[in-house]
C-alpha positions, 0 to 999 in steps of 0.5 A, a space after each residue: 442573545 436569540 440563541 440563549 433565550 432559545 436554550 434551557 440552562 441545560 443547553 447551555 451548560 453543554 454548549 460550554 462544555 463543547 466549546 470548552 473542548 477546541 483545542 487550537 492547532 494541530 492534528 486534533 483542532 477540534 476534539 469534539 467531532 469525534 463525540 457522538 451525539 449520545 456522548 454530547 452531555 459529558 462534560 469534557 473537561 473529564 477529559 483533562 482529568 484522566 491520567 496522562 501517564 501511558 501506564 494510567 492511560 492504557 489501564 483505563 483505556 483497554 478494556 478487559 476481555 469478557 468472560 467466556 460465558 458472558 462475552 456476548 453480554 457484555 456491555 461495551 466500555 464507556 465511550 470516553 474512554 476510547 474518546 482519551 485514548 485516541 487524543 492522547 495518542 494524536 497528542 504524542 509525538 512519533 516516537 512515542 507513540 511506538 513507545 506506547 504501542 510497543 507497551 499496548 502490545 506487551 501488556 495487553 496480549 493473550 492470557 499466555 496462562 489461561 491458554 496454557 491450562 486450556 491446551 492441557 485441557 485440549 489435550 487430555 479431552 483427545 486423550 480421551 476421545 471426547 469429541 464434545 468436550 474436545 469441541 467446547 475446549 477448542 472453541 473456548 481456547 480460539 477465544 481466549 487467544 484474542 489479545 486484549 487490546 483486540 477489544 480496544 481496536 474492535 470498540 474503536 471501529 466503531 466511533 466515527 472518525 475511529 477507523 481512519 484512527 486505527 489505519 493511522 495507528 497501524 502505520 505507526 506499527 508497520 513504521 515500529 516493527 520496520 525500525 526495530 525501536 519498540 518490542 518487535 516480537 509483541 508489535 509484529 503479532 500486533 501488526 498481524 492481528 491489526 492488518 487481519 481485522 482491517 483486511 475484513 472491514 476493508 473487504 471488496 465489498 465494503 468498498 466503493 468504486 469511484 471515478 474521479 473527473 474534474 467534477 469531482 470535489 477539489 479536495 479530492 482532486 487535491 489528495 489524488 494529486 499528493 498521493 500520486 506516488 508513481 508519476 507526480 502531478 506537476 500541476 493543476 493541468 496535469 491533473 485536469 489531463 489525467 481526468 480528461 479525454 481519454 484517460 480515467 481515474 478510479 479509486 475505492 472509498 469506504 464509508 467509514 472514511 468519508 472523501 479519503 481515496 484508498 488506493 487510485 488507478 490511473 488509466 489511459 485509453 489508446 489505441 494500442 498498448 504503448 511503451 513510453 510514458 511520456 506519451 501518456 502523460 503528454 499534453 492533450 490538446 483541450 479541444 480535443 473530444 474524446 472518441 471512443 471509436 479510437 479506443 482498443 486499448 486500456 493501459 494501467 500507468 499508475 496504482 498508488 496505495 494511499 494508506 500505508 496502514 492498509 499495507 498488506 490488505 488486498 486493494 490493488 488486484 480487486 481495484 484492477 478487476 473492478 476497472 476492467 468489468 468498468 471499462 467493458 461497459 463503457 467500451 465494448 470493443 476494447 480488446 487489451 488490458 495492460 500495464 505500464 509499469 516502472 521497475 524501482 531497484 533495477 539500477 540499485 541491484 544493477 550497481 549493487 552486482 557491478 561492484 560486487 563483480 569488480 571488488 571480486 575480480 577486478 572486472 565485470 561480466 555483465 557486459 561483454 568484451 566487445 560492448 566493454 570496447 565501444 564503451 570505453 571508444 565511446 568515452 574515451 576511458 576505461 570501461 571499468 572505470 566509466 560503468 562505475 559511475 556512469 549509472 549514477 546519473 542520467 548524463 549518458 542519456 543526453 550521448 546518443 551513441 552512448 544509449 545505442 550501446 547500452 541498449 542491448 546489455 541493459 535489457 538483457 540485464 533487466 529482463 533478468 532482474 525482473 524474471 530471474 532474481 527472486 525472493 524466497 521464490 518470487 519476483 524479487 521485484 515487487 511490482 513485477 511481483 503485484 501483476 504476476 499474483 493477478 494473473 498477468 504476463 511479462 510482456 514486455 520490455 521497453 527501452 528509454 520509456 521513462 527518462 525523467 531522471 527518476 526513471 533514469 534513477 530507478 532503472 535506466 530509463 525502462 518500463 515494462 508491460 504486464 500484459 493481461 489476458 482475461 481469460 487466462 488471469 487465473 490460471 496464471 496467478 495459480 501456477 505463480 503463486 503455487 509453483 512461482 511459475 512466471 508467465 512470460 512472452 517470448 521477448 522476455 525470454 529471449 532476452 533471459 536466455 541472452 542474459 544466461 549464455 553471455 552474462 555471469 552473476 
């Protein structure tokens, strides 16, 4: 009752409006804070008049494009409108929003016939030789091929809550042109304008580099946790261990996404380089003080992008320079930088050419007579039969007779997987494929480094470290991303070399 003496009718009124607008459950539990402050005063039950039609919201929502001679004059669009458009997209369900998106792209593009006339313009300028007239055409051509619904996006940037909106939004377009439901032609040129405007809003420096401790909030304690997409936190303790003594995690934040982590590197401090993942992520003992006397070495076990609408916006490299330069200041004497990296799709593209070679030749050659032989001693079945199925589990993990003798097959097999199987003439793997841009080495391959059973699933228990050598990370990404050229150490190579004399693919 206070409070209502306090305000004027006025007040009132809006304090009505606002509560008029919670809207219980779901993404959107309250509309409202994404309201600016000058906004405030518009009655929200506006809102519920809209149209609800994709048709009439899309109409109402997207803004036209300005006028070449008044585009930088033109007033912004009525922020209720933006305000509908994003809660009725957060009202649909998945597949509809792909369905709305696909018709945002489609009917709200470039003016394909205000750039046809301008390109006969263009043309007949240079015809002419008109360098000043050729100039004026180009740059008014440039403008009028911004799709329309550009303008939306560019509008919605810059209302609070409005960029964390637009990520989500292009997840559902990666999602779309991925499956194929919607126009794929209009979504992927809409992905493509999408992925450019977050790639400079979300530029190194716009971002924040953050340490997470234990001291951090809980909640993004929390969100570190569930995005962790590499090793998974089993619990609250395992995630105290990975902020503690001698490991570090950093993240990159944005301003315009307050406590929502980007991309999170996690770090281990030893004192050499280690091959084995369970010894990083192992229990420290909690009265164990850290001594930064003992440490040499810095190992990237674990780099997770959160957002899977910044797919394709570079995060990762600059996150790993930043780290660096962090970790010399904290540790001069640090020496070593390196990965630990998992190797997703080894055993898939292992069992995807196994089985190729024995429906074409009723055998393989990936192994050689003699492992064949022990293989078959060791199990007491054919060789064919048991390689079958044996990279389908990791029981044969548990037969140390049976690790022995897949030793020497399976790392040449990968060592080839990771240097010699490509894509359009990259890594075809795409970790390998993240540490080979940055400017690393392939340094090495490591036997039974992860036997949880998804490393077992995902590449018969190895790991590989991508080695970087500071002074020579750029000359390295160069040569690979010039000439696909692949820095590797001489382990690796030996090991590609024993693949090509005694494996045949």
């Amino acid at each position: 009752m206070r409070l209502a003496h306090v305000l004027k009718p006025q007040r009132l009124q809006r304090v009505a409006a606002l509560a008029s607008c919670l809207i219980p459950g779901g993404r959107g539990r309250l509309l409202c804070q994404h309201i600016p402050s000058d906004a405030i005063s518009v009655p929200c039950r506006q809102l519920s008049s809209m149209p609800a039609t994709m048709e009439d919201v899309l109409s109402k929502s997207v803004p036209p494009l300005p006028p070449y001679e008044t585009k930088e004059k033109s007033p912004p669009p009525p922020e209720l409108q933006s305000l509908h458009f994003m809660h009725y997209y957060r009202s649909l369900e998945k597949g509809q929003r792909v369905a709305l998106l696909g018709q945002l792209a489609a009917d709200y593009g470039v003016d394909h016939g205000q750039v046809a006339e301008l390109s006969s313009k263009l043309v007949h300028a240079q015809q002419k030789r008109d360098l000043g007239t050729v100039m004026q055409v180009e740059d008014r051509l440039r403008y009028y091929l911004t799709p329309q619904y550009k303008v939306l996006f560019s509008h919605l940037s810059r209302m609070e809550g409005g960029m964390k909106f637009l990520v989500d939004l292009r997840s559902d377009i990666v999602e779309g042109v991925t499956s194929k439901v919607a126009d794929a032609p209009h979504l992927r040129e809409m992905n493509g304008i999408l992925k450019s405007m977050l790639s400079e809003w979300f530029s190194v420096g716009f971002l924040n580099l953050e340490r997470i401790t234990w001291q951090s909030p809980c909640e993004v304690l929390q969100k570190i946790s569930e995005y962790e997409a590499v090793h998974p936190v089993r619990n609250w303790t395992d995630m105290k261990r990975r902020v503690g003594p001698y490991r570090r995690c950093f993240t990159f934040t944005h301003n315009a996404m307050p406590g929502e982590p980007l991309i999170v590197l996690h770090v281990a401090l030893m004192q050499s380089i280690l091959g084995n993942i369970q010894a990083i992520v192992k229990e420290i003992a909690p009265s164990e003080v850290e001594d930064g006397n003992k440490i040499k070495s810095a190992i990237f076990y674990s780099i997770s992008s959160t957002q899977q609408g910044l797919q394709g916006v570079e995060l990762g490299n600059y996150l790993i320079k930043r780290v660096v330069k962090e970790l010399q200041g904290e540790f001069c004497q640090i020496s070593e930088f390196s990965s630990l990296s998992p190797i997703p799709g080894f055993t898939k593209w292992l069992l995807g050419a196994f089985n190729s070679q024995i429906k074409d030749m009723g055998r393989t050659e990936l192994f050689l007579e003699s492992e064949c032989k022990e293989i078959s001693d060791i199990t007491e079945a054919p060789a064919v039969e048991t390689l079958k199925r044996l990279f389908t589990s990791n029981e044969w993990m548990k037969c140390e007779r049976l690790v022995k003798a897949l030793e020497a097959p399976l790392m040449r097999l990968c060592a080839w997987y990771l240097y010699g199987e490509k894509l359009r003439g990259f890594a075809l793997n795409p970790v390998a494929n993240f540490h080979l841009q940055n400017g690393a080495v392939m340094w090495r391959l490591n036997w039974m480094a992860d036997t949880s059973p998804r490393g077992a699933a995902a590449s018969c228990g190895m790991m590989v470290n991508y080695r970087y050598f500071l002074e020579n990370t750029s000359v390295n990404s160069v040569r690979y991303l010039r000439v696909k050229h692949i820095e590797a150490s001489e382990q690796i190579l030996n090991l590609v070399s024993q693949f090509r004399q005694n494996s045949k693919l």
